[in-house]
PQR file of N, CA, C, O and H, with PARSE charges and radii, in Angstrom:
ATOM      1  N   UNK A   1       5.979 -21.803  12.395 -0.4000 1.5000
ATOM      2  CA  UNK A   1       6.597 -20.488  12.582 -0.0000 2.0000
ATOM      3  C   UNK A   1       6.936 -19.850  11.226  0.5500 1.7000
ATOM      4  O   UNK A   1       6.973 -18.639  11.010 -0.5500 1.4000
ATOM      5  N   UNK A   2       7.200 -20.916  10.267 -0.4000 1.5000
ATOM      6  CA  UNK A   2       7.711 -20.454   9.297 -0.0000 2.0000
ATOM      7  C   UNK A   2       6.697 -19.650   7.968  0.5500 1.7000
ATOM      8  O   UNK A   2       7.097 -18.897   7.081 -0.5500 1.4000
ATOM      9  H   UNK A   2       7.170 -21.900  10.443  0.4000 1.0000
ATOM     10  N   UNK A   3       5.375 -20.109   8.226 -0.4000 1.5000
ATOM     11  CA  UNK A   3       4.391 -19.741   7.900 -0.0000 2.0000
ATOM     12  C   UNK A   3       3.454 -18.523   8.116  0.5500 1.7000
ATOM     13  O   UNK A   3       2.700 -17.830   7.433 -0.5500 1.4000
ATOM     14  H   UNK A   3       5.051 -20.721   8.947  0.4000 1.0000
ATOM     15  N   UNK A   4       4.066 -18.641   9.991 -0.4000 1.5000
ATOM     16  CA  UNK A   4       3.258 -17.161   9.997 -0.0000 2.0000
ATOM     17  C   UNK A   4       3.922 -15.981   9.813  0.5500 1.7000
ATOM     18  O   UNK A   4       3.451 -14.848   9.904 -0.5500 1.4000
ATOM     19  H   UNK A   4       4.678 -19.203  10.546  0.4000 1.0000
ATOM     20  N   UNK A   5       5.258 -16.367   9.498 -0.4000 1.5000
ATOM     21  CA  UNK A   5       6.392 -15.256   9.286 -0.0000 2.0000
ATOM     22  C   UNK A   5       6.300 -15.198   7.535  0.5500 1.7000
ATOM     23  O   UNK A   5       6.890 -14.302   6.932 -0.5500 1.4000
ATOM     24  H   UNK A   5       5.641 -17.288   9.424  0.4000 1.0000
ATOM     25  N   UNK A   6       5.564 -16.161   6.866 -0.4000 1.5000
ATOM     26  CA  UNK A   6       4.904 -15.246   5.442 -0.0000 2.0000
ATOM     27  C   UNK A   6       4.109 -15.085   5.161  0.5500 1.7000
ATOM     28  O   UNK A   6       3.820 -14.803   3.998 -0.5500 1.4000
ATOM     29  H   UNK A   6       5.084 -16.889   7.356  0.4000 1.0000
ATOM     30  N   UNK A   7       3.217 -15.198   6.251 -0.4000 1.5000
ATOM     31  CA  UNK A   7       1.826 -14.752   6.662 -0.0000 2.0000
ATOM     32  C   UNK A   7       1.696 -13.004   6.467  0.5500 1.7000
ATOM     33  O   UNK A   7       1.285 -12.180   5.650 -0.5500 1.4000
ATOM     34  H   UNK A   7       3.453 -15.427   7.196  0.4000 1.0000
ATOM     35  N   UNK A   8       2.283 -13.071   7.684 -0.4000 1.5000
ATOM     36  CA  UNK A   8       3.159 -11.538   8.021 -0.0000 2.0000
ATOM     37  C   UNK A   8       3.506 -11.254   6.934  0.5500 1.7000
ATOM     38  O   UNK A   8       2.490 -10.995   6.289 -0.5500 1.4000
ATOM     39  H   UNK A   8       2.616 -13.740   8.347  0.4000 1.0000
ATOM     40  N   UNK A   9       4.603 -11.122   6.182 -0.4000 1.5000
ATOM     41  CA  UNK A   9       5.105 -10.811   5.223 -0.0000 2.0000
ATOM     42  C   UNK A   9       4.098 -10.062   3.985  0.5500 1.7000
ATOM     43  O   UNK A   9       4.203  -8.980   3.406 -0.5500 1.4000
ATOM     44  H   UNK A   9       5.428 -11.332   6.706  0.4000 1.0000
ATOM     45  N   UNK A  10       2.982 -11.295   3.873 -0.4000 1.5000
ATOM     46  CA  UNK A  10       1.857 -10.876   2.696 -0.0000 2.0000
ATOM     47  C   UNK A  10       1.006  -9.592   2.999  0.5500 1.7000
ATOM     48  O   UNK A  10       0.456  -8.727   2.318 -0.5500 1.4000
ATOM     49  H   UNK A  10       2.897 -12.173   4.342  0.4000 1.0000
ATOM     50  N   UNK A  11       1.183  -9.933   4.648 -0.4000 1.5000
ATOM     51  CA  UNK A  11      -0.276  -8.808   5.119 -0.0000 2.0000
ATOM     52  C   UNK A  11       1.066  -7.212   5.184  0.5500 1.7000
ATOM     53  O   UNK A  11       0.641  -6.057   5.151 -0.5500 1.4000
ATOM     54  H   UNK A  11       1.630 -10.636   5.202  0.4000 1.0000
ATOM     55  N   UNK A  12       2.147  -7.439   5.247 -0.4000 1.5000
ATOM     56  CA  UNK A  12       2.631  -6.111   5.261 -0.0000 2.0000
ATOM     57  C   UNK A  12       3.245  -5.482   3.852  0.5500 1.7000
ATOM     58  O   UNK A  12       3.689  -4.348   3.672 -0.5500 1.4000
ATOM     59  H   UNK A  12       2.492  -8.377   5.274  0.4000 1.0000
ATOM     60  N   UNK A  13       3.114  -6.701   2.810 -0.4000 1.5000
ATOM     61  CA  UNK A  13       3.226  -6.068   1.606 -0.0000 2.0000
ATOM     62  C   UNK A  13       1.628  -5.542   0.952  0.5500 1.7000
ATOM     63  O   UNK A  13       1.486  -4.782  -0.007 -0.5500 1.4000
ATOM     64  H   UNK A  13       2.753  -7.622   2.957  0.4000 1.0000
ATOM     65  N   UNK A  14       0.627  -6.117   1.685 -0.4000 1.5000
ATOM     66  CA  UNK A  14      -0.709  -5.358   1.494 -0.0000 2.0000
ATOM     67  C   UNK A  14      -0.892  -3.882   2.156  0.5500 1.7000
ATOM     68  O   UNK A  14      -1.481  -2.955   1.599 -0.5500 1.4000
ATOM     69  H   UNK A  14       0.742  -6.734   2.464  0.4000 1.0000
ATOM     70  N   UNK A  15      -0.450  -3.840   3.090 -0.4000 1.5000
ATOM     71  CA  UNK A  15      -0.332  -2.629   3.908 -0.0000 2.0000
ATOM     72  C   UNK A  15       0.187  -1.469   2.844  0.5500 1.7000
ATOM     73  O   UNK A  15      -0.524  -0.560   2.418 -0.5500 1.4000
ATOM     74  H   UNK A  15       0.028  -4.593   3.542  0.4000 1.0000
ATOM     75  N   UNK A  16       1.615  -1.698   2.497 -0.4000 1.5000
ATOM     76  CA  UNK A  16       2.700  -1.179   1.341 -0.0000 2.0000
ATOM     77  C   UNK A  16       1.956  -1.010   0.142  0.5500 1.7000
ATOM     78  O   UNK A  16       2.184  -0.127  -0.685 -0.5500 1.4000
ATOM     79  H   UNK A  16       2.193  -2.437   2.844  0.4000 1.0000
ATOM     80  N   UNK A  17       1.000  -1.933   0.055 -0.4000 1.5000
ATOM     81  CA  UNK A  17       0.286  -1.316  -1.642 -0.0000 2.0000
ATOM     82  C   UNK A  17      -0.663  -0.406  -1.453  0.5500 1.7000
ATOM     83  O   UNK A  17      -0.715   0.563  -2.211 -0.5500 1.4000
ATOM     84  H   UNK A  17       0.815  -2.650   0.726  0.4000 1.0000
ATOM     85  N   UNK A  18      -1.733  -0.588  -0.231 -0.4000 1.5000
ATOM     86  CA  UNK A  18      -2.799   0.417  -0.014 -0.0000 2.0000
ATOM     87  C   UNK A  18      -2.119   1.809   0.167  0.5500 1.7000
ATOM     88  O   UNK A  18      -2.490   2.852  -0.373 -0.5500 1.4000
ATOM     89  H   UNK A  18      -1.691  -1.375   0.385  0.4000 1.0000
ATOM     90  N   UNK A  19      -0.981   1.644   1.084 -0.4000 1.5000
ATOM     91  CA  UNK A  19      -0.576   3.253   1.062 -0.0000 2.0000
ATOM     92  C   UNK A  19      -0.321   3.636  -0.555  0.5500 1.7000
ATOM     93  O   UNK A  19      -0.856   4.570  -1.153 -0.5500 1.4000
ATOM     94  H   UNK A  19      -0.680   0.798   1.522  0.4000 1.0000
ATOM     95  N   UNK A  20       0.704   2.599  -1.141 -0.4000 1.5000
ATOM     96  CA  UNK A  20       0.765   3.586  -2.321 -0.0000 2.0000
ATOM     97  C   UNK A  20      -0.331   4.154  -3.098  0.5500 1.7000
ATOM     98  O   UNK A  20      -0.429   5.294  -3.554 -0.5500 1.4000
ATOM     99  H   UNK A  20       1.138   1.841  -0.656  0.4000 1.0000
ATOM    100  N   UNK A  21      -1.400   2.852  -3.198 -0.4000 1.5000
ATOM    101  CA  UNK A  21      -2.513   3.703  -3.618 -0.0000 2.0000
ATOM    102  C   UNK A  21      -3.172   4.679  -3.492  0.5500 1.7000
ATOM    103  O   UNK A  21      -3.804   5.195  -4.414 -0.5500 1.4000
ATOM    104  H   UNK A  21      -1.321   1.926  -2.828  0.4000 1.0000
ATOM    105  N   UNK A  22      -3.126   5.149  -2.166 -0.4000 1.5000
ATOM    106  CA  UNK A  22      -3.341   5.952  -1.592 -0.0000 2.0000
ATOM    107  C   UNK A  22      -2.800   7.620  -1.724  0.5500 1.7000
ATOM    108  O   UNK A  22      -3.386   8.658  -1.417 -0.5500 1.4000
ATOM    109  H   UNK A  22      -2.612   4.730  -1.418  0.4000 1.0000
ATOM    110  N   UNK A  23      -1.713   7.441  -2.192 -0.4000 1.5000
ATOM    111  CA  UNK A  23      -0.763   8.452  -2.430 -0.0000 2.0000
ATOM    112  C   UNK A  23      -0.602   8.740  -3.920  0.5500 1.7000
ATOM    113  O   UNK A  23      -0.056   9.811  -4.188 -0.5500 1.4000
ATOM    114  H   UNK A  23      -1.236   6.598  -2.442  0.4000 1.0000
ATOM    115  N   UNK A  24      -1.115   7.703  -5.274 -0.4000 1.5000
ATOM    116  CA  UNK A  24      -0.926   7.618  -5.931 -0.0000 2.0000
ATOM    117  C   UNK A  24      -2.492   8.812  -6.362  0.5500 1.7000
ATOM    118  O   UNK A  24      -2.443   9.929  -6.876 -0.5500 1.4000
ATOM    119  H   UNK A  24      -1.559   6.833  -5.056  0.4000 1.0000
ATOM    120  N   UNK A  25      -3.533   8.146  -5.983 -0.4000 1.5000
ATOM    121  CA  UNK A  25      -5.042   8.981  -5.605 -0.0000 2.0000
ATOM    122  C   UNK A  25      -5.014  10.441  -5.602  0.5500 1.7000
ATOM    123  O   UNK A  25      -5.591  11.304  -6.263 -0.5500 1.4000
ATOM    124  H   UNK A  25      -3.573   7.238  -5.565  0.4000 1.0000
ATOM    125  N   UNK A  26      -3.971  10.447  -4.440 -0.4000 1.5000
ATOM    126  CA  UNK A  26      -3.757  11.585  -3.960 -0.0000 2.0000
ATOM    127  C   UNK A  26      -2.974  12.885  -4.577  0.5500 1.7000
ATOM    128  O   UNK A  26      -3.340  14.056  -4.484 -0.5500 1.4000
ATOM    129  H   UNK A  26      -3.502   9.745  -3.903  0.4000 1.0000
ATOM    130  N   UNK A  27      -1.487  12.245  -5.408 -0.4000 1.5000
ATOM    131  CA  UNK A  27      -0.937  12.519  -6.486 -0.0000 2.0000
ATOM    132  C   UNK A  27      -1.670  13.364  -7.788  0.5500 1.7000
ATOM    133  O   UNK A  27      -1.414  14.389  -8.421 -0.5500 1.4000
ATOM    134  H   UNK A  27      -1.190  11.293  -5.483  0.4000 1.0000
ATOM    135  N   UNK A  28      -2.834  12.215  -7.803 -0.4000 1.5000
ATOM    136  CA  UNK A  28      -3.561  12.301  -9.240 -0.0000 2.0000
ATOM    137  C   UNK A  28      -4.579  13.577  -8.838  0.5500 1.7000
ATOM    138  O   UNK A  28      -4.592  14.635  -9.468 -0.5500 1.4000
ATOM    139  H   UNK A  28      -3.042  11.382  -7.289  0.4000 1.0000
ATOM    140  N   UNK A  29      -5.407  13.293  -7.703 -0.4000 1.5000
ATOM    141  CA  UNK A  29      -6.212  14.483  -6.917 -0.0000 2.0000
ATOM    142  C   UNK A  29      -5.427  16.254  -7.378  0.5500 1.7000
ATOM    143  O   UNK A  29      -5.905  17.292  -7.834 -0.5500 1.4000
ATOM    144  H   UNK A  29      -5.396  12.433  -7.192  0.4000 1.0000
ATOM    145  N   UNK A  30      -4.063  15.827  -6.959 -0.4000 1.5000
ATOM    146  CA  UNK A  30      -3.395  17.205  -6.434 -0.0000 2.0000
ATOM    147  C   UNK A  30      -3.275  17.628  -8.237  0.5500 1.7000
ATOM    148  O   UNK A  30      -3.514  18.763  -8.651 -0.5500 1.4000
ATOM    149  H   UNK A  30      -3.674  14.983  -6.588  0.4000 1.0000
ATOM    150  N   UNK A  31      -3.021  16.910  -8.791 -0.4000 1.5000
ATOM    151  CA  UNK A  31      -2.776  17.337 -10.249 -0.0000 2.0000
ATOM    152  C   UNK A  31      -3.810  17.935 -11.159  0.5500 1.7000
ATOM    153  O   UNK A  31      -3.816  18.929 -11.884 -0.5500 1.4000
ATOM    154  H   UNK A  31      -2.828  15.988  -8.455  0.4000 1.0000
ATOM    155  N   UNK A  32      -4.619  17.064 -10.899 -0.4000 1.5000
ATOM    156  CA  UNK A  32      -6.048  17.386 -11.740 -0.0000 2.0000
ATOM    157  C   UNK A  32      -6.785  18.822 -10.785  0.5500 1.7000
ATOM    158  O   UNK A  32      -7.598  19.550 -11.355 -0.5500 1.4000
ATOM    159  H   UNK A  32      -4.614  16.256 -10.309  0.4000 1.0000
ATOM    160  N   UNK A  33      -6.440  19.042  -9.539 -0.4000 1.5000
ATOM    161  CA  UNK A  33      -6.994  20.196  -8.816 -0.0000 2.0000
ATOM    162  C   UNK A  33      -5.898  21.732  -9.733  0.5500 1.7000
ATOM    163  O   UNK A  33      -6.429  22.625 -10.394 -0.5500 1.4000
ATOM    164  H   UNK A  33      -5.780  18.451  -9.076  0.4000 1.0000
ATOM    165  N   UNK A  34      -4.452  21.611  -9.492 -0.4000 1.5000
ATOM    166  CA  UNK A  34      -3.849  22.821  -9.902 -0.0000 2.0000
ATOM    167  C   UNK A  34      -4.013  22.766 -11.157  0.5500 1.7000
ATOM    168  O   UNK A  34      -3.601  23.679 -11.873 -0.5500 1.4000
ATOM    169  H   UNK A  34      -4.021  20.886  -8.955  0.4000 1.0000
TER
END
């Protein structure tokens, strides 16, 4: 139990990085456009 609860943990701090990347992309997109 204790395993898949940092199982979990890893796959939702992966989740947490793709968005930022995502936003970070997006950030950079919006800047370099205005």
């Amino acid at each position: 139990m204790v395993w898949f609860m940092s199982v979990n943990q890893l796959h939702i701090y992966k989740f947490l990085c793709c968005i930022l990347q995502e936003l970070l992309v997006m950030a950079c997109v919006a800047t370099v456009n205005s």
